[in-house]
C-alpha positions as CSV (number, residue, x, y, z in Angstrom):
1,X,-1.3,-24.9,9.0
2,X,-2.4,-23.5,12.4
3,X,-2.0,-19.8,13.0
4,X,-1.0,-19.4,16.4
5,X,-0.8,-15.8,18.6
6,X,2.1,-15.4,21.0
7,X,2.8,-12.5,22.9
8,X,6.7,-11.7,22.4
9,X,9.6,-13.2,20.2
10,X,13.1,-14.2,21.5
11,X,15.8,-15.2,19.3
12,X,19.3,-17.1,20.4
13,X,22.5,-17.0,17.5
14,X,26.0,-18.5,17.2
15,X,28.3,-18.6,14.4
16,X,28.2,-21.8,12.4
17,X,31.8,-21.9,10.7
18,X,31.7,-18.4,9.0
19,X,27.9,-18.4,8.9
20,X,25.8,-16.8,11.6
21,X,22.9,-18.7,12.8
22,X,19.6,-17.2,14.3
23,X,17.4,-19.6,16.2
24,X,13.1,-18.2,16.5
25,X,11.4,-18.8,19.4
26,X,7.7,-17.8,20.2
27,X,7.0,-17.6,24.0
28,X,9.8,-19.5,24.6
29,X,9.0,-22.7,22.1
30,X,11.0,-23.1,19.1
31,X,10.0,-21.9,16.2
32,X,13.0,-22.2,13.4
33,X,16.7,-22.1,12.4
34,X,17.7,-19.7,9.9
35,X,21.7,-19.5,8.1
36,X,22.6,-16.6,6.7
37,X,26.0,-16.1,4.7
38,X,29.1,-14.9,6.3
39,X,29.9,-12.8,3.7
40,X,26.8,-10.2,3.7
41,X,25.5,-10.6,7.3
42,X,27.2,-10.7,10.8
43,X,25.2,-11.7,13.6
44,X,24.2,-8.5,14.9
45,X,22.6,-7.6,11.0
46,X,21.0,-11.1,10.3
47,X,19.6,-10.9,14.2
48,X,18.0,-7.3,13.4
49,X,16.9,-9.0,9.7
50,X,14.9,-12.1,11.6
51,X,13.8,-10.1,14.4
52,X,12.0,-7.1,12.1
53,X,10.6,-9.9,9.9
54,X,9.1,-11.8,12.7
55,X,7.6,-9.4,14.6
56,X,5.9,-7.3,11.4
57,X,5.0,-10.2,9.5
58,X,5.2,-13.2,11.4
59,X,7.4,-16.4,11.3
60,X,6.7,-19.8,9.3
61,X,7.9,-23.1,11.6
62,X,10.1,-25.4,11.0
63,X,7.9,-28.4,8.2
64,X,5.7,-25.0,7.3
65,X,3.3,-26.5,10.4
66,X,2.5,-23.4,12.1
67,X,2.3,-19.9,11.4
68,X,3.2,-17.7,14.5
69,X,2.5,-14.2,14.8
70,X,2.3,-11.7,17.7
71,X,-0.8,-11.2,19.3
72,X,-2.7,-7.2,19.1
73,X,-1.9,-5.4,22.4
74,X,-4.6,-6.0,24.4
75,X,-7.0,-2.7,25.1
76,X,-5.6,0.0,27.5
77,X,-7.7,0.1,31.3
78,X,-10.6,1.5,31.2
79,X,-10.3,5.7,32.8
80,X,-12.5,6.5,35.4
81,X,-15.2,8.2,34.2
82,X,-15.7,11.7,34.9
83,X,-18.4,14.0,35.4
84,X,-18.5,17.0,33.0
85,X,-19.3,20.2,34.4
86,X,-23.0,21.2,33.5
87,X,-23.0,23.2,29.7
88,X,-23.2,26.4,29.4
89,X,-26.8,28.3,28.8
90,X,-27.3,27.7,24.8
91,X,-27.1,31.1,23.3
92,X,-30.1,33.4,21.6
93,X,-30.5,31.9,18.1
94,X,-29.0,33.7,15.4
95,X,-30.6,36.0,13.6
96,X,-31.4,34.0,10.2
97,X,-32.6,30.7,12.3
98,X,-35.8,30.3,11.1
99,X,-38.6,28.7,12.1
100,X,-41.1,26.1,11.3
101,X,-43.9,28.1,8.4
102,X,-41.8,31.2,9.2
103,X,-40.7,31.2,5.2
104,X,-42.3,31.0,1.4
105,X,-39.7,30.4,-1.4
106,X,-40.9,29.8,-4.7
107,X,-39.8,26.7,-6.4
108,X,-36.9,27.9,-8.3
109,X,-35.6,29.0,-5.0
110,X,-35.0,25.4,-3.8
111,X,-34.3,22.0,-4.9
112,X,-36.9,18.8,-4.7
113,X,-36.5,18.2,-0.8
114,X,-34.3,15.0,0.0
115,X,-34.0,12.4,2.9
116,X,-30.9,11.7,4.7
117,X,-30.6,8.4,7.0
118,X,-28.0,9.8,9.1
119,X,-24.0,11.1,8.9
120,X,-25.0,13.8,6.4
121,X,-25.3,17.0,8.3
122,X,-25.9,18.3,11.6
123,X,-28.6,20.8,13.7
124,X,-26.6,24.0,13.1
125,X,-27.6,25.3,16.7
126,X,-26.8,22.4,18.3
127,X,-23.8,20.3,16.4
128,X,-26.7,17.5,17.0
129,X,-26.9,14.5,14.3
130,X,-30.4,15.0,11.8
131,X,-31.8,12.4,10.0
132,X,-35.0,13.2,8.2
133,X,-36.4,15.3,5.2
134,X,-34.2,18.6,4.1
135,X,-34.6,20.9,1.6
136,X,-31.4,22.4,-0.6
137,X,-31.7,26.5,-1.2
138,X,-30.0,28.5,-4.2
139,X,-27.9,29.7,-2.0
140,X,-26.4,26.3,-0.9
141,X,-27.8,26.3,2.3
142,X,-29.7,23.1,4.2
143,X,-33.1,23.1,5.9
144,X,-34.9,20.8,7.4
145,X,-38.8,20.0,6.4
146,X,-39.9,18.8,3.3
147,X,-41.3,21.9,2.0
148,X,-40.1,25.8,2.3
149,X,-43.9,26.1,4.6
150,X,-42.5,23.9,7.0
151,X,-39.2,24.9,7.0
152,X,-37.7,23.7,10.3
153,X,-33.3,24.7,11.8
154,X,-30.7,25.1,9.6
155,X,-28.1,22.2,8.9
156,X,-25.0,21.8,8.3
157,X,-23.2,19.5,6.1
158,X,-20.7,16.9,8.0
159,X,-17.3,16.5,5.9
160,X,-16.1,13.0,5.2
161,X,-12.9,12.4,6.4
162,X,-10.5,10.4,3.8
163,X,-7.6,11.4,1.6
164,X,-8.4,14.8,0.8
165,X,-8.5,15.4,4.5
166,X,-4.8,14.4,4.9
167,X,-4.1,17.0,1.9
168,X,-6.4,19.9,3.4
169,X,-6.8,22.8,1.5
170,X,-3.7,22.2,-0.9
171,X,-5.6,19.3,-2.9
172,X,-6.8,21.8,-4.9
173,X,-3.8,23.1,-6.2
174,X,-2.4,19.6,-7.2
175,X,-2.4,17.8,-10.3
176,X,-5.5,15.6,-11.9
177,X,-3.0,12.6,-11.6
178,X,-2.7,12.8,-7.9
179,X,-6.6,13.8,-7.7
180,X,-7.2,10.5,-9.7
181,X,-4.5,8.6,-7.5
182,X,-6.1,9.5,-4.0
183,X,-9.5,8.0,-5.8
184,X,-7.8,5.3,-6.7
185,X,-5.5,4.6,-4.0
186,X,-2.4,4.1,-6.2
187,X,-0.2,5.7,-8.6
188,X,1.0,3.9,-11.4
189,X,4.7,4.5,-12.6
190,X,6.4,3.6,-15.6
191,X,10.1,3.8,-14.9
192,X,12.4,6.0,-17.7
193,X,14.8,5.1,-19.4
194,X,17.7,6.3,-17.4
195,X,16.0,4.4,-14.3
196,X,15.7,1.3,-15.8
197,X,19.3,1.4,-17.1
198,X,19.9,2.6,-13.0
199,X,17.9,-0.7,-12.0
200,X,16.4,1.7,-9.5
201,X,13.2,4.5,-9.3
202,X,12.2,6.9,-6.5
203,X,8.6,6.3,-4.6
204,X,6.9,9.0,-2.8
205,X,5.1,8.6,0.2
206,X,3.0,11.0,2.3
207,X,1.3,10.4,6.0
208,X,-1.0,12.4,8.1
209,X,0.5,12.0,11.6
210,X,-3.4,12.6,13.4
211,X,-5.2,9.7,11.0
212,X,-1.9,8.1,10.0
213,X,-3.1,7.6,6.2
214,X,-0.6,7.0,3.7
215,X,-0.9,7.9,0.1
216,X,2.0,7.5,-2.9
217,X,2.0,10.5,-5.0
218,X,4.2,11.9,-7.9
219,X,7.3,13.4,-7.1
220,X,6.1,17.3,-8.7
221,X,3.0,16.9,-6.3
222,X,5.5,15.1,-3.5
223,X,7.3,18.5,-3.3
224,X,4.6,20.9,-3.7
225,X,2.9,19.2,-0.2
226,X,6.2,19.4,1.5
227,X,6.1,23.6,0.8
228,X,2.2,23.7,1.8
229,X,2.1,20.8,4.5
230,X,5.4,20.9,6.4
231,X,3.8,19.3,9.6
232,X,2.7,16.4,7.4
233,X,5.1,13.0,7.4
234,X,7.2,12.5,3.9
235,X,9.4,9.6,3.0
236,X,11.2,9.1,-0.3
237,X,12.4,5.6,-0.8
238,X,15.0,4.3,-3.0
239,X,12.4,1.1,-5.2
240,X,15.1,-1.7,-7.0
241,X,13.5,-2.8,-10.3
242,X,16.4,-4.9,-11.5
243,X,15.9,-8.3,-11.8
244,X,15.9,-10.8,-10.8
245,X,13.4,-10.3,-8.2
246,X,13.7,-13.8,-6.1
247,X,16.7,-14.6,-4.4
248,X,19.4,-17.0,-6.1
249,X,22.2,-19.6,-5.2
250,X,25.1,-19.4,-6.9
251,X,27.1,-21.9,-5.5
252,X,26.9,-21.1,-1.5
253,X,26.7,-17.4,-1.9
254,X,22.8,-16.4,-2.2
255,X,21.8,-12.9,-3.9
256,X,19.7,-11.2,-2.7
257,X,16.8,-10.3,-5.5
258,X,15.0,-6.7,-6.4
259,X,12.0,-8.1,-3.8
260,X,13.9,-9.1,-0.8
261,X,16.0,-5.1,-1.5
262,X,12.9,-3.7,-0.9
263,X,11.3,-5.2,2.1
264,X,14.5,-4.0,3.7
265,X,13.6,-0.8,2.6
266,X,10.0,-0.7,3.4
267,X,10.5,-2.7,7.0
268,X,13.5,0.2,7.8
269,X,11.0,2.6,6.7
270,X,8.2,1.4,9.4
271,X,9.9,3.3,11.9
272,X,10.0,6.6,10.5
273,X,6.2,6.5,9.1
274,X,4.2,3.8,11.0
275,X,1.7,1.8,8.9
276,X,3.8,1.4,5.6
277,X,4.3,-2.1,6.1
278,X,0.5,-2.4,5.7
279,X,0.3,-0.3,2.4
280,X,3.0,-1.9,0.4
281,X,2.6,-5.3,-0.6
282,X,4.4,-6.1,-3.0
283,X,7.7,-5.7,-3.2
284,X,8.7,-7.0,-7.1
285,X,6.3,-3.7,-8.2
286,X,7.9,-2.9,-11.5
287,X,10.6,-5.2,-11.0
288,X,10.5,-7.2,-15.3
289,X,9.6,-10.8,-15.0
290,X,12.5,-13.1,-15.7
291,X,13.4,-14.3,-18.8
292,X,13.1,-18.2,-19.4
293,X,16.8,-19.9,-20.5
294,X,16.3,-19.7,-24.7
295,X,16.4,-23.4,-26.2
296,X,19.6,-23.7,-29.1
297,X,18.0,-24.0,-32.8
298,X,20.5,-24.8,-35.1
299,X,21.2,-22.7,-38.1
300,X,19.7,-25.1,-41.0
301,X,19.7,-22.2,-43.6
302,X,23.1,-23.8,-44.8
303,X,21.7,-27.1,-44.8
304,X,22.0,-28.9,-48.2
305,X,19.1,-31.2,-49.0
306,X,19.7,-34.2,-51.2
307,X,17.1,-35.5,-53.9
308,X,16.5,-39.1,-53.2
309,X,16.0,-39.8,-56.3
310,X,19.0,-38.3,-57.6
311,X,20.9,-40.3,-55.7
312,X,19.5,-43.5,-56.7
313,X,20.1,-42.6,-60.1
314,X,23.7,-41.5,-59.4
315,X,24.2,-44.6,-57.4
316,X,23.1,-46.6,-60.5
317,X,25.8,-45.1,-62.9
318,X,28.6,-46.1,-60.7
319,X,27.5,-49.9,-60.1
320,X,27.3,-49.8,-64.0
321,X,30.6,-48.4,-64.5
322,X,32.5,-50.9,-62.1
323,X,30.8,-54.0,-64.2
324,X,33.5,-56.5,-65.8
């Protein structure tokens, strides 16, 4: 199978007795045919369906040949470059920059001095990356040097950007579950007992619309964000764990299963909060394997079993008493 780029999808449908009919094509070749049944699609819904699928995911030819997919936008012009105005004149240092041997601290004043390769801190003054020996004061302050003699500018720590960035300040109000779950990268849910009688459970979803990371988080810590971090994207989406989770036939209506509900979902969701369709994977999450068809075993516990020897003998008797 041969994965092929293309740069835009078309699509061409017609009703096929009830049925409508949506024909693929990548850059104009033909890709594949797909029916869909009259009675849950028209040809406007089963167009949208093929066309969201396509052009998120891809589409499989016709003898599962080729696998077409659209090509990555290719990279905007390049802007004319432009001159900077000079910088302004650095100002006076501040009054507790110190200087190289300017300092004695006695050794319970610091910690054994480190190395750093690079992406750790930055020259205070300056905002310019250091790489190189520091030394780590009681009062959780940065040097660099590798002794308090040769103390040199102060540093300052960089902060790594992740998930606790797209939470800000509120993370550490929030639960140890969703502290756990950002580590992690996914929270684990185990449906009640009124959901799994419902068939269906809520997810939570939160983006950052500068980095657009996506975490799932509990519902308790899914409304506290919302009161701390209103500019931040939330979604709530409706998750189908009733089986069965593939599609089925019966006869020539198909059903659609607990997986294919949810793509529906999470593709209708790629609008709202971009990138979704790249987190969530799998759609039959928490949706119970099916059960196999149970084989009949007869009921032998009223079974009577015979004594062969019994019977011989009783078969004896009666030959005996027929005798002339």
């Amino acid at each position: 199978m041969a994965n092929i780029e293309v740069k835009s999808f078309t699509y061409r449908t017609y009703q096929q007795g009830p049925d409508p009919v949506v024909e693929v094509y990548a850059d104009g070749v033909f890709v594949r045919k797909e029916v869909w049944s009259g009675v849950n699609f028209n040809i406007e819904s089963a167009k949208k369906f093929v066309a969201s699928t396509a052009e998120n995911f891809g589409a499989l030819g016709e003898g599962n040949i080729n696998f077409y997919k659209l090509a990555p936008p290719p990279p905007p012009p390049p802007t004319p470059e432009i001159v900077p105005p000079p910088p302004p004149p650095s100002p006076p240092p501040a009054p507790d920059r110190k200087k190289k041997g300017s300092w004695y601290l006695p050794k319970s004043r610091y910690r054994k001095p480190k190395s750093t390769n690079g992406g750790e801190f930055v020259i205070k003054s300056t905002k310019e990356p250091y790489t190189g020996s520091y030394i780590e004061t009681f009062k959780k302050k940065y040097y660099a040097g590798s002794s308090p003699e040769q103390i040199g500018e102060e540093l300052e720590k960089v902060r790594q950007r992740g998930d606790f960035d797209l939470l800000g300040e509120a993370f550490k109000t929030l639960s140890p579950v969703l502290l756990q779950a950002l580590k992690g990268g996914v929270i684990r849910k185990k449906p009640t007992t009124s959901e799994i009688a419902m068939g269906e459970v809520k997810r939570y979803f939160v983006q950052d619309p500068v980095t657009s990371k996506i975490v799932e988080v509990t519902k308790p810590d899914y409304v506290e964000l919302k009161k701390q971090l209103p500019n931040r994207k939330y979604a709530e989406v409706p998750w189908k764990i009733k089986g069965p989770a593939e599609d089925m036939m019966f006869g020539n209506y198909k059903y659609e299963g607990a997986a294919t509900k949810n793509l529906n979902t999470i593709v209708a969701l790629e609008k709202q909060m971009p990138g979704i369709t790249r987190v969530v994977r799998d759609f039959a999450y928490l949706v119970p394997p099916t059960r196999p068809s149970q084989l009949f075993i007869p009921d032998t516990s009223t079974v009577t079993v015979k004594d062969p020897l019994i019977e011989l003998e009783n078969y004896r008797k009666a030959n005996f008493d027929t005798k002339e």
